[in-house]
N, C-alpha and C positions, 0 to 999 in steps of 0.2 A: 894193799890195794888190789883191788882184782878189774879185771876187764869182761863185761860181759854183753856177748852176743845175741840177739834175740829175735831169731825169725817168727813174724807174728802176722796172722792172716788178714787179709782186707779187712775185713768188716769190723774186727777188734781194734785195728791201730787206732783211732780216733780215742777209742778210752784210754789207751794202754799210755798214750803220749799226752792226755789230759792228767790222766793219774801221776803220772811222774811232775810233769811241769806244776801240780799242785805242791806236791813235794818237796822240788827247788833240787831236782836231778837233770842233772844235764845231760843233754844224750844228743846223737847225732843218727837220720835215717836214710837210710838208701831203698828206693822203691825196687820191689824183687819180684820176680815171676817163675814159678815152680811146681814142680809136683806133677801127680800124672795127670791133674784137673787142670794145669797151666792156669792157675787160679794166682789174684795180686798179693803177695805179701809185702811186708815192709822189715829191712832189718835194721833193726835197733842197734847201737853202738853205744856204749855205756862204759861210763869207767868212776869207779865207786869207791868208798874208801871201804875198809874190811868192815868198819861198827855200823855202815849203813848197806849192807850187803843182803841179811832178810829181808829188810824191807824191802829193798827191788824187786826182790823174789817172791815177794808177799802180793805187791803191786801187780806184778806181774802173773803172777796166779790166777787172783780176783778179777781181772781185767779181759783177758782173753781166754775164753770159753771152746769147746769141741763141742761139736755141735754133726745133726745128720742132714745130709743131701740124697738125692734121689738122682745120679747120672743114670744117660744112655749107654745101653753093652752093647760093643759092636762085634759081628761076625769075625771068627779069625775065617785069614786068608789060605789058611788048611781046611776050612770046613767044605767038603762039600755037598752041602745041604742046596737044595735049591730055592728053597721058601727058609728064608728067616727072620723070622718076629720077633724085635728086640723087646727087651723088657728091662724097665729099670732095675738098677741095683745099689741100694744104700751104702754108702760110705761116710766115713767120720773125716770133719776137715774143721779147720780152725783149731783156735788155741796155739801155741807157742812151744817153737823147740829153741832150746835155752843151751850155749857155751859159754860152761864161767874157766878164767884164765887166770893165771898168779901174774900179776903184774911186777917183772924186778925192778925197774928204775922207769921213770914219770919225769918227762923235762917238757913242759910248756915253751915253746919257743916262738 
């Protein structure tokens, strides 16, 4: 059995927990907030048996995507410049950072 963790950006969770619940995987989420974007993620909590293990991982693949944004750069507080024109700068966010765990013992209680 393994246990596995799955922080997964806003915009994907919707597919990501539709794709599973088609599936007949059980999972539990905790809404999360992170990164230097302070952007919503959700983390997935999943516990899986080992022959159904790709597939999460499959599901989970297809489902949340990395994608590009366009933030504001801010001045550091070393600069001393007196005029500063920010300008955006592209960054990658979404899609899923994924911890799988060896599960030793499972008691439903």
């Amino acid at each position: 059995m393994k246990a596995i963790i799955a922080v997964v950006q806003g915009q994907d969770t919707g597919k990501v927990g539709q794709a599973l619940r088609q599936k007949g995987i059980t999972f539990t989420t905790i809404d999360s907030t992170g990164g230097f974007l302070r952007e919503r993620n959700v983390t997935f909590l999943i516990g899986v048996a080992d022959e159904n293990f790709e597939t999460v991982m499959d599901l989970l693949s297809a489902n949340s995507h990395t994608r590009s944004e366009y933030v504001s750069s801010y001045p550091s507080a070393f600069d001393p410049a007196e005029f500063y024109m920010p300008r955006p700068i592209e960054v990658q966010v979404g899609g899923a950072t994924v911890w799988v765990l060896d599960v030793e013992r499972y008691e439903p209680l």
